[in-house]
N, C-alpha and C positions, 0 to 999 in steps of 0.2 A: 404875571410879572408886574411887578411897580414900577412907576414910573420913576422914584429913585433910583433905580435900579441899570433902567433904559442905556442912560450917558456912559454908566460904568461898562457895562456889555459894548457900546458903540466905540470906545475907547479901546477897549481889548481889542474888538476887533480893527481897527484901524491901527496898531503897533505892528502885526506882520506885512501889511500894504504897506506900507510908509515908507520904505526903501525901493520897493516895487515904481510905487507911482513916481517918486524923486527921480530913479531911472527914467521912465515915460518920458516925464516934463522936462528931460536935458533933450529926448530926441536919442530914437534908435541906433547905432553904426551903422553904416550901409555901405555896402561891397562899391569897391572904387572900380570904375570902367575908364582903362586910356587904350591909349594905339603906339604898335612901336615899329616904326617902319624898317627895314634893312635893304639896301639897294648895293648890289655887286659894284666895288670900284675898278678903275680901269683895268690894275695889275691884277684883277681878282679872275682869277677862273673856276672855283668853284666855294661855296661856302654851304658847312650843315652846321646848324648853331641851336643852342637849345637854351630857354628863359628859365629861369626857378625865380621864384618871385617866394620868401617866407618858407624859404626849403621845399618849394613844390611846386615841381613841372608844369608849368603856365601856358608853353608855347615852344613852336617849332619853325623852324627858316631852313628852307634848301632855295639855295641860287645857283645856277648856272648858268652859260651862254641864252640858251633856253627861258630863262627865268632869271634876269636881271636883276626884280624888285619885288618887294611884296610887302602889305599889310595887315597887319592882325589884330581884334580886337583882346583886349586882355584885361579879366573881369578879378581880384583878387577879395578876399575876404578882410573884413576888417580886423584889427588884430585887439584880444580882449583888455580891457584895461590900458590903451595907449591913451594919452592926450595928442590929439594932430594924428595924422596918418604918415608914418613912417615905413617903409618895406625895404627889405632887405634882395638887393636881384645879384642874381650871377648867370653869366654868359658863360656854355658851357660848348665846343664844338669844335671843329677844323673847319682850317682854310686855306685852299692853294691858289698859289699867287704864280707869275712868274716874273723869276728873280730879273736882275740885272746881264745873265749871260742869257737871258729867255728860256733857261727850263725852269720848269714847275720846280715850286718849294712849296712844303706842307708847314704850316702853323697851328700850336694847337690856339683856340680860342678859350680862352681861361678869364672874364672879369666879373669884378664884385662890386658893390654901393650902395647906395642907399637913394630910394625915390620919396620925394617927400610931397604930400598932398597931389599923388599923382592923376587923382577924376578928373577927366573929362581932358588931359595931355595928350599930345601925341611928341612922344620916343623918336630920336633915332638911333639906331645900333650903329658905332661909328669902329674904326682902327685907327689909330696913332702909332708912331714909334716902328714905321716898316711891319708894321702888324705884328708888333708885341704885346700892344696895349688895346684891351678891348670894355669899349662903354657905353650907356645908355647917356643921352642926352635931350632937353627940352631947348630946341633953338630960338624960343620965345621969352624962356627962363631962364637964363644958366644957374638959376642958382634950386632948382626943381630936381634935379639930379647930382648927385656925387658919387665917385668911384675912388676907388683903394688901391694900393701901386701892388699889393698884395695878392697872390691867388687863390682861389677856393679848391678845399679837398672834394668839393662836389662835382667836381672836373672829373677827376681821375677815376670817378666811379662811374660816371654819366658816361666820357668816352669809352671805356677801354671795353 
């Protein structure tokens, strides 16, 4: 081989790396890790609630007298081709409260939103609206989480 020759071969071969390495040099995606707390409120006597993070069962929460609170870690993948990390969550599950004459009412728990650069957050699963309204919140951020007045059809497959 000549050494005229050399540059042109090194050339060739550096045109199918060259997208390769540009990826490298921006820096991998890396799977986001937060926490999302859910804690029984007073009227609450029982709650099963279930996370989808990206259309995909993340996480599970059962409360009851028994089991007041709890926390989970929740590790999601990054998602291909996004700028910023953005995730799509819905709260999928029941919960029984008791009403205002004190017997039990069943709620279905139905919410959806969006988490935006949620590594290294910690969540909490809240109720609004007499427990119609159900969301993930960053009470350090409010502006970390957003939820939809909307409900997901991934309820009605999750519960029934």
């Amino acid at each position: 081989m000549t050494a005229a020759r050399l540059p042109d071969l090194a050339l060739l071969l550096a045109l199918p790396v060259a997208p390769l390495l540009a990826s490298l040099a921006a820096g991998p995606a890396c799977a986001a890790t937060f926490t999302v707390h859910d804690k029984r409120a007073d009227r609450e006597l029982s709650e099963t609630t279930e996370l989808y993070v990206d259309g995909q069962r993340v996480a599970a929460f059962a409360l009851d007298a028994a089991h007041d609170q709890i926390s989970l870690p929740v590790t999601v993948a990054p998602l291909p081709g996004a700028s910023g990390e953005r995730h799509s969550y819905v709260l999928c599950g029941l919960v029984t409260v008791r009403n205002g004459n004190g017997a039990p009412e069943v709620h279905e728990v139905n919410g959806t939103g969006i988490l935006l650069d949620p590594a290294g957050r910690s969540f909490e699963a809240l109720a609004a609206d007499d427990f119609t309204l159900f969301y993930l919140a960053d009470p350090t951020n409010t502006g970390a989480a957003t939820h939809a007045p909307w409900r997901s059809g991934l309820c009605h497959a999750a519960v029934s």
